[in-house]
Structures are given as C-alpha cells and as structure tokens.
LUMPANU-506244 format. One record per residue: x, y, z of N, C-alpha, C in turn; residue in three letters. Coordinates in steps of 0.2 Angstrom, whole numbers, plus 5000, padded with zeros to 4 digits. Each point is the difference from the previous one (the first is absolute). Example, Ala and Ser with C-alpha at 12.3 -4.5 7.8 and 13.67 -1.06 7.14 Angstrom:
<atoms>
506649725039499650065000500450065000ALA
499850054996500450065001499650055003SER
</atoms>
This chain:
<atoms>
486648895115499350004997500049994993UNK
499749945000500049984991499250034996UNK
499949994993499750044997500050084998UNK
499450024997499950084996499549995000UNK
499750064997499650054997500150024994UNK
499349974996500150034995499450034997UNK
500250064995499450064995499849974997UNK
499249995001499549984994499850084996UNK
500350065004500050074995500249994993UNK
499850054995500049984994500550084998UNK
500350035008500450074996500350015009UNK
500550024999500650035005499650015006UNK
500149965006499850025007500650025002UNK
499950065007500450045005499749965006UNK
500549955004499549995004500749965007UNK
500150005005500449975005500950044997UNK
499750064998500850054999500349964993UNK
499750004998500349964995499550004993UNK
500250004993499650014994499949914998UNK
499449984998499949934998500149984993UNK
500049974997499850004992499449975002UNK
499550004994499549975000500249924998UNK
499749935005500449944999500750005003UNK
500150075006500649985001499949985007UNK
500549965005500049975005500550055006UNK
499850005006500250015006500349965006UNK
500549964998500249965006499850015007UNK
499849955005499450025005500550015005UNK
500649984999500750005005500350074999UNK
499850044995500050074999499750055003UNK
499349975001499450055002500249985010UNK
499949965001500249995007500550045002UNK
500749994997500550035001499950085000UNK
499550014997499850094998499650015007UNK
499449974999499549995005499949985006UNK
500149925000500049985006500449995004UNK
500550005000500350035005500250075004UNK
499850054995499750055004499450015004UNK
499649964999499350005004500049935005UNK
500549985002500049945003499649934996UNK
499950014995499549944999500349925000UNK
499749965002500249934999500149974993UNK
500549965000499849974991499749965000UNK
499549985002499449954997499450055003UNK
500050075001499450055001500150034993UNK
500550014998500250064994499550024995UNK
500049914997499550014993499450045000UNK
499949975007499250035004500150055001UNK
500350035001500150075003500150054993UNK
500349974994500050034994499650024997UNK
499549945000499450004994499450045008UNK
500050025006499850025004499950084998UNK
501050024999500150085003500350024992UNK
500249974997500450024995499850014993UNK
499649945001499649974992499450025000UNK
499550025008499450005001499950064993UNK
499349974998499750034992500450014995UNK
500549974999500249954994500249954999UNK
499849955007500349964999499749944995UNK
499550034995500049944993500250034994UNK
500850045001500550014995500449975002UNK
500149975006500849945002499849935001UNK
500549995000499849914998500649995008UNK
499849985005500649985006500249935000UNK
500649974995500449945002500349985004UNK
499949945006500349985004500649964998UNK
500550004997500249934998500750054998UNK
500749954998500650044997499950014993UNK
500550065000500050044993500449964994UNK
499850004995500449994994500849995001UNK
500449974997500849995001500250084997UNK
499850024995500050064997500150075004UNK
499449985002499950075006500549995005UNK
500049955002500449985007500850044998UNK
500149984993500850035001500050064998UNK
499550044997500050064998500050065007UNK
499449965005500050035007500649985004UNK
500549944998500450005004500650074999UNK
500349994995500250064996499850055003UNK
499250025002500150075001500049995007UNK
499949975004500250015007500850005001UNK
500449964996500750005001500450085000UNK
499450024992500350104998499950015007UNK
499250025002499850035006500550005006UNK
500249925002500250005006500750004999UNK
500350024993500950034999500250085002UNK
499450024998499850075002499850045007UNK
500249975003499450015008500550055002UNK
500750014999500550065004500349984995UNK
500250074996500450014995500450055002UNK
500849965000500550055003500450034994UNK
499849964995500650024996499950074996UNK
500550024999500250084997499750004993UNK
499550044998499949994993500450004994UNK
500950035000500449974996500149955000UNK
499849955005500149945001499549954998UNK
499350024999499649974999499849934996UNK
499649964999500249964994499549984997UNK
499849944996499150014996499749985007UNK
500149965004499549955003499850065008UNK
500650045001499850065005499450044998UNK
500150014994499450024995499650005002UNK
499849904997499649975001499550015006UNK
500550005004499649975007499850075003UNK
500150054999499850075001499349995002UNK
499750055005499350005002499650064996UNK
499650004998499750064996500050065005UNK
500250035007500050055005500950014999UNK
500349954999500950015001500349994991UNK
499650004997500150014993499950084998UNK
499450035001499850075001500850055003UNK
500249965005500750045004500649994994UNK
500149944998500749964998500049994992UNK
499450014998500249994992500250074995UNK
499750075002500250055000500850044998UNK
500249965006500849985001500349964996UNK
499849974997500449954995499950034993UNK
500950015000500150014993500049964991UNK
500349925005500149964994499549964998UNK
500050044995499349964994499849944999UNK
500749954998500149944998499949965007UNK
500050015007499949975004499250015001UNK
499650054997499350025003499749964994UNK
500249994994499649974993500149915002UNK
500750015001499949935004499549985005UNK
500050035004499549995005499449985000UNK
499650064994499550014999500049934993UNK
500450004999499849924995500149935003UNK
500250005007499749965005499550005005UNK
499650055000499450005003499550024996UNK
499950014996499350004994499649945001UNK
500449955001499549945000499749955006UNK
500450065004499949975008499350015002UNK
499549995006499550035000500050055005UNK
499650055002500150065005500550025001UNK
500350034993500850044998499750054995UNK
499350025002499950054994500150075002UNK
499950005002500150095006501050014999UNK
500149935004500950014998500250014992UNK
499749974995500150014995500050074997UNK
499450025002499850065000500450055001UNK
500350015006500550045002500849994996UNK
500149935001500750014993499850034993UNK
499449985000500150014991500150085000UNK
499450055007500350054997500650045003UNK
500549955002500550025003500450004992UNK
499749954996500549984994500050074996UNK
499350015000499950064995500350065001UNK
500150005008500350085001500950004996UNK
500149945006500849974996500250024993UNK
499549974994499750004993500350094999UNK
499550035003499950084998500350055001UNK
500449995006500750035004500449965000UNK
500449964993500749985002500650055005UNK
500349965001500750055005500549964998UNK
</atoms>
C-alpha cells in the first residue's frame, strides 16, 4: 500500500500509538499494518475506513496521500523495518550483545534487557545510532537513562 498521511497540526499530535510532529507524515503501509489487518479490512476499503473510524472529527488536520513516499523516507523506513525485523527473537546473551541488537530492541524487551547491560560504550553507541531514526524515542529514552545510572554507579 503506497502513500501517507500527513499533519496539517501546528503542535505534537498522539494519534494511531504513535507521536506526529506537526508536518510530519505516516506511511499508510504502517497504519494498515497496525490496523488493518487487524480488523480484516481490504486495501482499497482502508483509506475509507480511516478517515471513517480513525480520523472522524479531525479529519481537516490530515492531508491523505495516495501515491509513493519520497526516496528519503523510503530508506529511512526501510532501515527501520530491517532494525524491527532483526529483533523479532533475540537469543543472544547480553554479554554478547552488540549495537544493532540494541537497535532492534522493542521498547516492552528493552524495559527487561537494557537494565542488564553494563557496557557503556556499546549503549552510547547505540544511542548515537538511533537518535535519528524515526519511532526510536521511548528506546532512546530508556538507554539514555541506562547511561546515566552507568555514569553515577561506576563498578
């Protein structure tokens, strides 16, 4: 499913479990993925179904795109589907760990496994690989202040 959604908001929307910027865009192969597949919907009902059950009474802050995304975006989301889908069973031992295991952490299996991690230099790594990614802020979150404890309990 090609296209987005995009904020005509002018300040941070909460909206499909996810934070927007204002101007910022929502791959419509995302929301499906989240959505429509759960509720059976067809992809050429979807949009409909969107701006019906999802968008009903603000649907004149979104703008709905039917067309491909930017080159840009395509590799930015490619990138994080790769993290996401490296991460789906994570067997490895957290001595063992390495940045892109990190990476690919779910914010529910980060909560268990970051705690556990001692080595600094592999978390500051991490976190200086994903800061620019998009829907890595919660993970961020959680390394940074894994870094800080690290920081103020050396051993």
């Amino acid at each position: 499913m090609d296209g987005y959604i995009k904020s005509k908001k002018t300040s941070w929307v909460h909206i499909f479990k996810m934070s927007v910027r204002p101007g910022g865009t929502v791959p419509l192969a995302d929301l499906y993925n989240l959505y429509g597949k759960k509720h059976n919907i067809d992809e050429k009902d979807f949009v409909k179904w969107l701006k019906e059950v999802k968008l009903r009474g603000s649907a004149d802050d979104w703008l709905i795109v039917e067309e491909t995304l930017p080159e840009k975006s395509k590799e930015i989301q490619n990138i994080s589907q790769a993290i996401d889908s490296s991460s789906s069973s994570l067997d490895v031992p957290i001595s063992k760990m390495t940045i892109h295991d990190v990476m690919g952490l779910s914010v529910r299996k980060a909560r268990e496994i970051i705690p556990g991690i001692m080595d600094i230099k592999l978390l500051k790594f991490a976190l200086r690989e994903l800061k620019p990614l998009p829907n890595k802020e919660s993970l961020c979150r959680i390394i940074d202040k894994r870094i800080m404890e690290l920081n103020m309990n050396p051993r």
